[in-house]
C-alpha positions in Angstrom: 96.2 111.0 75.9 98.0 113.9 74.7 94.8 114.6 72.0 92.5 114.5 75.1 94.5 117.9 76.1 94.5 119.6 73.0 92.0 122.2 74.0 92.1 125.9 74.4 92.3 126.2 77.9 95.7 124.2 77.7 99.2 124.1 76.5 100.8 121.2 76.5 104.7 120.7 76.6 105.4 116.4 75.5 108.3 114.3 76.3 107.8 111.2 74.5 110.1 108.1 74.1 111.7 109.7 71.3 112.8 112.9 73.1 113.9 110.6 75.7 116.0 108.8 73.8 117.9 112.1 72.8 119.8 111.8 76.1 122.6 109.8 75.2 124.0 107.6 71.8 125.0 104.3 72.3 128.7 103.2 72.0 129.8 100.7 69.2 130.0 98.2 72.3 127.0 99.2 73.7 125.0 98.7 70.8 126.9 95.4 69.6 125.8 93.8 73.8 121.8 95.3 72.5 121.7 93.6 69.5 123.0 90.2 71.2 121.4 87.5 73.0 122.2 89.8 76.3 119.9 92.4 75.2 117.4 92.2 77.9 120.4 92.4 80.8 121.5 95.2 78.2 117.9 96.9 78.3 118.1 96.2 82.1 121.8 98.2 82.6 120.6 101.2 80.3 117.5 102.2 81.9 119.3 101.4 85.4 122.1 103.9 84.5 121.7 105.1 80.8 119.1 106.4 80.7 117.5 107.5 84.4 116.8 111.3 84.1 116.3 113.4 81.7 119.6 115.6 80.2 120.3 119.1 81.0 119.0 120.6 77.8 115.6 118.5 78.4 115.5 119.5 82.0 116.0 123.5 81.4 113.0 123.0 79.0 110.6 121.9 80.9 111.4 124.4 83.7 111.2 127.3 80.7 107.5 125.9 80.3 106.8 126.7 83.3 104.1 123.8 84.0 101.2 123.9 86.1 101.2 120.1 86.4 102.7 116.7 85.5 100.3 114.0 84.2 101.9 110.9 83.1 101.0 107.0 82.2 101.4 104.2 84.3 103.7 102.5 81.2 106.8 102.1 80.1 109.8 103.9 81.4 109.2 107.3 81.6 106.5 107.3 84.4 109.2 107.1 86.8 111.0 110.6 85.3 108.0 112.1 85.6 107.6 111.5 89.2 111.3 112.3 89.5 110.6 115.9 87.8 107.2 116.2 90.0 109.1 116.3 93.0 112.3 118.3 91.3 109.8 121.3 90.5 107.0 121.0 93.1 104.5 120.1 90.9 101.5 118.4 91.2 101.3 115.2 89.1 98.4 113.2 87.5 99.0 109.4 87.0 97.0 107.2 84.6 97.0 103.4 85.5 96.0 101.4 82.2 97.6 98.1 83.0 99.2 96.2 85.3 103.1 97.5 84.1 104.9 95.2 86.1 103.6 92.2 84.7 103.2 93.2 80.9 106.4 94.3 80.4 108.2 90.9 80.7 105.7 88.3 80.9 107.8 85.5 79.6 109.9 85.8 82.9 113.2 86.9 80.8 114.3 90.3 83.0 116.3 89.6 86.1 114.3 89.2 89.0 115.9 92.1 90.8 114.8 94.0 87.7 111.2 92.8 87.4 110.8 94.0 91.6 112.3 97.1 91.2 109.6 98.1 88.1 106.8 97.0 90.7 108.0 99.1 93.2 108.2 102.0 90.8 104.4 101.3 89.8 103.4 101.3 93.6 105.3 104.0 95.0 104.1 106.1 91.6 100.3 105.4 93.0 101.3 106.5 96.7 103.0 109.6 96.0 100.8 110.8 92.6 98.3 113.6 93.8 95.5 112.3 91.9 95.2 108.8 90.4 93.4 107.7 87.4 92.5 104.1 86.3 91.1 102.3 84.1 88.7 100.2 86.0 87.2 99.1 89.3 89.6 96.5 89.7 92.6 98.3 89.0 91.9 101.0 91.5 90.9 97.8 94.0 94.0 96.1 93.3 96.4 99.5 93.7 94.6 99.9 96.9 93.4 103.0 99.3 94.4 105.8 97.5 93.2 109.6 98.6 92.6 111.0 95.5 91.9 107.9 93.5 89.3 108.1 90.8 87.9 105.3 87.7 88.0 107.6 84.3 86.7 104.7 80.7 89.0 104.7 78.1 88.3 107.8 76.1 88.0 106.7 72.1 87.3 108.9 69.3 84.3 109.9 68.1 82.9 108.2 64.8 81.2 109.8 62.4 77.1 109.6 62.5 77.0 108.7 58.8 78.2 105.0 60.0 76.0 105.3 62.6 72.9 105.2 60.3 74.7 102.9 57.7 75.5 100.6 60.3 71.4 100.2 62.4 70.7 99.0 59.0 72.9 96.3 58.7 70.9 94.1 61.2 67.9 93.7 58.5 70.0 92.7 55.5 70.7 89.8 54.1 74.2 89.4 54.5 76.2 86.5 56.3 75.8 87.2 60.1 79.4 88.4 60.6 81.4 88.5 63.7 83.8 91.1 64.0 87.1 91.0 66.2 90.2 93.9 65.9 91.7 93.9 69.0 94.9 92.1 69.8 95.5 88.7 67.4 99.0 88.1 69.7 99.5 85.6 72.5 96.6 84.7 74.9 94.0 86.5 72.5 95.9 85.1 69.3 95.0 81.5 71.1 91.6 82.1 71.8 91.4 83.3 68.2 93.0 80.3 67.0 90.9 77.9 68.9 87.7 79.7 67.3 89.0 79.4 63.5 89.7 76.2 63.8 85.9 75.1 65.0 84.0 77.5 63.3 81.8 75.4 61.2 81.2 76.0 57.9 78.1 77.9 57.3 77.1 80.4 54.5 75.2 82.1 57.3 77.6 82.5 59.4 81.4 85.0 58.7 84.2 85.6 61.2 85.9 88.4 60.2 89.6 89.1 62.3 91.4 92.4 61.0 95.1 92.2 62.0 98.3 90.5 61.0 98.9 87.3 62.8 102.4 87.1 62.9 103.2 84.3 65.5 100.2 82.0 64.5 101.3 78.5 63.1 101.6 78.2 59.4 98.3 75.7 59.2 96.0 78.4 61.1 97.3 81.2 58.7 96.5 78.6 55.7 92.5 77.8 57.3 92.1 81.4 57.8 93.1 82.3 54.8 91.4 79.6 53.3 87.5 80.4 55.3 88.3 84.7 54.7 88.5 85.2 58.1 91.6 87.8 58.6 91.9 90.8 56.8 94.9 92.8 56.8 95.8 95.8 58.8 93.8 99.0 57.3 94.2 102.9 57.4 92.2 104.4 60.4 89.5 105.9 58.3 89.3 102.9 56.4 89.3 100.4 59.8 86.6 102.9 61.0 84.4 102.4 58.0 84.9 98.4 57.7 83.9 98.0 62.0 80.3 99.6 60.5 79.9 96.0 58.2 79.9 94.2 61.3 76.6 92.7 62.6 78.0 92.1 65.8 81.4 92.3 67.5 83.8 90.2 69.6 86.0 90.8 72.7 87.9 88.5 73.9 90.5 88.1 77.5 93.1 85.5 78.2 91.8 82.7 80.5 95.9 81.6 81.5 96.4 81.8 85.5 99.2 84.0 84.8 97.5 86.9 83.4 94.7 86.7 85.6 96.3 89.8 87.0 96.2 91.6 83.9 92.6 90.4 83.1 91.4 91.8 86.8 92.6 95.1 86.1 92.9 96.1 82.6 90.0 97.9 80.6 89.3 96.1 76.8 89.2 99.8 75.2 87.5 98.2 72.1 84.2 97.8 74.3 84.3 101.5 74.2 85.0 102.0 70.6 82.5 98.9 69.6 79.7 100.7 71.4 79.4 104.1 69.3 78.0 101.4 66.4 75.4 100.3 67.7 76.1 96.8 67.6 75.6 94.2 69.4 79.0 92.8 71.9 79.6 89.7 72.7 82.5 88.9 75.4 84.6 86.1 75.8 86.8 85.5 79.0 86.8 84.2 82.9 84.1 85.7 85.3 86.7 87.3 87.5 87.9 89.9 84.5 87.2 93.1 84.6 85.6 93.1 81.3 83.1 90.2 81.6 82.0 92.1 85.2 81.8 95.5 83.3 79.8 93.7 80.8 77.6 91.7 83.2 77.0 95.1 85.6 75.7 97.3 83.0 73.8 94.1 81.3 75.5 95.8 78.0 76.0 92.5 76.1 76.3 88.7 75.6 78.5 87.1 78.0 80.2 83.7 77.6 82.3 82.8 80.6 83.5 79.4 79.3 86.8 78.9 77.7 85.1 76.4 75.6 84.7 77.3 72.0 81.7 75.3 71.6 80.0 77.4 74.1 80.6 80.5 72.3 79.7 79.2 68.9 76.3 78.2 70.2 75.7 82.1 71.9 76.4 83.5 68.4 74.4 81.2 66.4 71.7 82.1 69.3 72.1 85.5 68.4 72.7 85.0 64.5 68.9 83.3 64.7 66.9 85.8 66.1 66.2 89.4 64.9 64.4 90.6 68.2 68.1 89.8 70.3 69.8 91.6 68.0 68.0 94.7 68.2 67.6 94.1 72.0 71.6 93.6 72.3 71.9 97.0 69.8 69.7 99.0 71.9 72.6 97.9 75.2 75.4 98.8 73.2 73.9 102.0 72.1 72.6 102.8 75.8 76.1 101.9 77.0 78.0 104.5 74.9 75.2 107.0 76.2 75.4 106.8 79.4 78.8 105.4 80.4 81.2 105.4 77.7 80.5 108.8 76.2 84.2 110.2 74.8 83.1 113.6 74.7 81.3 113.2 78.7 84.7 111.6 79.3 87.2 113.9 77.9 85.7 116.7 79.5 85.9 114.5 82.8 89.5 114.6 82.3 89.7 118.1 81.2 87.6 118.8 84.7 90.3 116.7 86.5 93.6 118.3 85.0 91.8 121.8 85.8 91.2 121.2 89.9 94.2 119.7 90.2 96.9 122.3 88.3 94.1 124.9 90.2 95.0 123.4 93.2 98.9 123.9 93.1 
């Protein structure tokens, strides 16, 4: 976020975790209870009391900045001191809802309940009392509800360079292996998916899956076939990750089909749509109809959209589109117009730059 301010019609004053965590050293017992099995009742007890404003020094900072506003993120621990400090110094503040906070933070049900309520109150009352909202999708400001000054801003990516660009419309004429390519998150519900897919992918020269990650909590046999079939490549540089997205003749999302993230799926954003688009490529999406994602997707009629959990159906949409030149080109042209018209990052920083200006304006 904080790059999307760097501009010269703003200063910008950060408090990140690690200024945070300047507040206060931990004692020899308090760091022997973290590093035990009590750690999360530990991580529970030091944000409760360790750690819940910021320290003098940090304080007399920020009021020597003299800011015009707040703007915070919806994640993590530090939204809540910044709407502590918005209503300390009377400033406006600017919240950005990414994800559903309550619910990623401790999804394997492990924090105190007591804990777990108190972080979605936080989240709610942060929405209520914020003076202008920002999320991530429709159904994130549905499911925050009626909101005054509530507004939907896309995930704002960098720009690539146009040299991949041209490198990359040529792609869909070669005579390389159709290959898929996935580098979002390889963990948990997408790690499964991901898993599932490996394991039926047939073999066919025609046909590469290429995953670019580390999977650390796969089982030793799917690490062995993926090795085995090329399929994951390890984590790159960022220009380097750039460059190898623009060998991809097509790209893959997926979202968790589980009941119990169906929350997350409803109102999170897959940022890699964004970033996918600026290549020109075609997008294929992979998750239940209620996600935000598949809707996004299905709205804008900006890719191929499988809404089975089945593998089988998604191996048949890609050899679909592997077999035929004229959907390729069709699905480029979407994924092109899509980052045109909707997902611009330069159109949508200076959305954001437009928001930040009424609002500190408006003091």
């Amino acid at each position: 976020m904080r790059n999307h301010l760097i501009n010269d019609r703003f200063e910008v004053f950060e408090i990140n975790n690690a200024i945070w965590l300047e507040h206060r050293a931990l004692s020899k017992i308090e760091m022997k209870f973290k590093n035990s099995r009590f750690h999360y009742w530990f991580n529970t007890y030091q944000h409760l009391f360790l750690r819940k404003n910021l320290n003098k020094k940090q304080y007399q900072r920020i009021r020597e900045f003299q800011a015009d506003v707040i703007i915070t993120v919806a994640h993590g621990e530090l939204f809540w001191i910044a709407l502590k400090m918005s209503h300390q110094l009377r400033l406006p503040i600017i919240s950005i809802f990414h994800d559903w906070w309550p619910l990623l933070f401790d999804q394997s049900n492990v924090y105190p309940v007591f804990y777990r309520n108190l972080i979605n109150q936080r989240f709610r009352k942060l929405y209520k009392y914020s003076d202008c909202v920002l999320c991530i999708s429709e159904g994130m400001k549905l499911e925050l509800g009626r909101h005054l000054n509530s507004k939907i801003l896309y995930p704002c990516t960098e720009v690539v360079n146009l040299e991949i660009f041209l490198e990359a419309k040529e792609a869909i004429k070669s005579d390389k292996p159709f290959n898929i390519y996935y580098a979002g998150n390889i963990a948990d519900s997408y790690g499964r998916l991901l898993q599932q897919l490996i394991r039926d992918l047939p073999e066919d020269e025609n046909l590469q899956l290429t995953i670019l990650g580390k999977p650390h909590d796969w089982p030793e046999d799917i690490k062995l076939l993926a090795k085995q079939k090329k399929i994951v490549k390890e984590p790159l540089p960022h220009n380097e990750f750039i460059k190898e997205l623009s060998e991809a003749s097509a790209f893959l999302v997926t979202l968790g089909f589980e009941e119990e993230l169906a929350l997350l799926m409803k109102t999170n954003f897959p940022s890699k749509i964004a970033l996918y688009a600026q290549y020109k490529k075609p997008i294929i999406i992979w998750g239940p109809s209620y996600s935000t994602g598949v809707k996004f997707m299905k709205e804008n009629d900006a890719g191929i959209v499988v809404e089975d959990e089945s593998v089988g159906v998604l191996i048949e949409q890609i050899r679909t589109l592997r077999n035929s030149i004229s959907l390729q080109e069709l699905y480029a042209q979407k994924s092109g117009d899509l980052y045109n018209q909707i997902l611009n990052p330069i159109v949508l920083q200076n959305q954001f730059i437009q928001i930040v200006s009424e609002i500190a304006h408006d003091k």
